[in-house]
C-alpha positions, 0 to 999 in steps of 0.5 A: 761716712763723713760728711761735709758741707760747703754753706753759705746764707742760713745753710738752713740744710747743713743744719737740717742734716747736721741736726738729723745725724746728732739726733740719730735720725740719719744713720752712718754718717759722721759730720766733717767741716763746714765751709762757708765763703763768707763769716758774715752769714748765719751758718758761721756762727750757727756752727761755732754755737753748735760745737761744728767745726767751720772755716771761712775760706773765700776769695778774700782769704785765699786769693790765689788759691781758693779751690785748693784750700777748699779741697785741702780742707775738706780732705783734712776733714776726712771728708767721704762726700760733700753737701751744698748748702746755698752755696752760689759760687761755681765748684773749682776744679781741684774739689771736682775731681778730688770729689767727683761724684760726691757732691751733693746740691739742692736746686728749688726746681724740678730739673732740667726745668728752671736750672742753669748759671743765675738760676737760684733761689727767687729767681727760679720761683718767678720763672716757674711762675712766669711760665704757668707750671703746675708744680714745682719742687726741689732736686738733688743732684750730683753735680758736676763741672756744669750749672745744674747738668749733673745727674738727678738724684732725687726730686719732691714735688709741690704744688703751684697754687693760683694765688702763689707769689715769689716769697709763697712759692719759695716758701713751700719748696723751702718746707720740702728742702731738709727732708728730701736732702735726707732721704737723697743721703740715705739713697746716695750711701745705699748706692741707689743713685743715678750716676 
């Protein structure tokens, strides 16, 4: 089963996944492509160090036709399912449905809490704050064509501590956010999920 990764930032989950497949530590999968919208973040040339094949595909390089380039790509990969890693931009229509079902996202909340269109990174780690929770964590979900609405698939839970700020929150979701990826792959290719 082969996976590929639509990155952008760090991707510090692409490469927490591709590191755990090349150490056999995840089984049953093989490593695609990587994607990223933008050359400039470290995923690129992370990946270019690391033997990876990556392209930057945005809408600088594809003006007209960004979402076909992205699912031509990753079906030229052989691409069995798809992995979001700090991917910001919305999922076009072409991969959707090439992929439905098969795309996979990290989102640094419990959903349905904290989820939705600009709800990311920071952003969510203050809104946990602001409204009192207790915990908070990290969800992987199957998405679909809305922000953070697709199906649950796995969730890790952390504490909220009294003293946390943004950065110390943010820091401790983040901790959780490679293996929990892993351990939703594995439920994902064990066809335990909830689709």
């Amino acid at each position: 089963m082969k996976i590929s990764f639509l990155a952008s930032h760090g991707g510090s989950s692409a490469k927490h996944i591709i590191c755990a497949i090349k150490a056999q530590t995840l089984t049953g999968f093989e490593i695609g492509i990587v994607i990223s919208n933008n050359k400039s973040t470290a995923i690129y040339p992370w990946c270019l160090e690391n033997g990876i094949d990556v392209l930057h595909i945005s809408g600088k390089t594809h003006p007209e036709n960004e979402d076909q380039a992205i699912k031509n790509a990753l079906c030229s990969a052989g691409t069995d399912i798809v992995v979001l890693s700090g991917y910001m931009k919305k999922i076009g229509t072409q991969t959707l449905t090439e992929f439905s079902d098969k795309i996979l996202n990290i989102h640094p909340s419990l959903l349905p809490k904290h989820g939705g269109h600009k709800m990311y990174g920071d952003f969510v780690h203050a809104a946990v704050l602001a409204q009192g929770d207790s915990e908070s964590g990290a969800s992987v979900q199957v998405i679909n064509e809305v922000y953070d609405a697709g199906p649950v698939l796995l969730q890790k839970t952390v504490p909220v501590l009294a003293d946390d700020t943004v950065a110390s929150l943010g820091a401790r979701v983040r901790s959780v956010e490679g293996e929990l990826y892993i351990n939703a792959l594995k439920k994902w290719q064990a066809n335990d999920f909830l689709i």
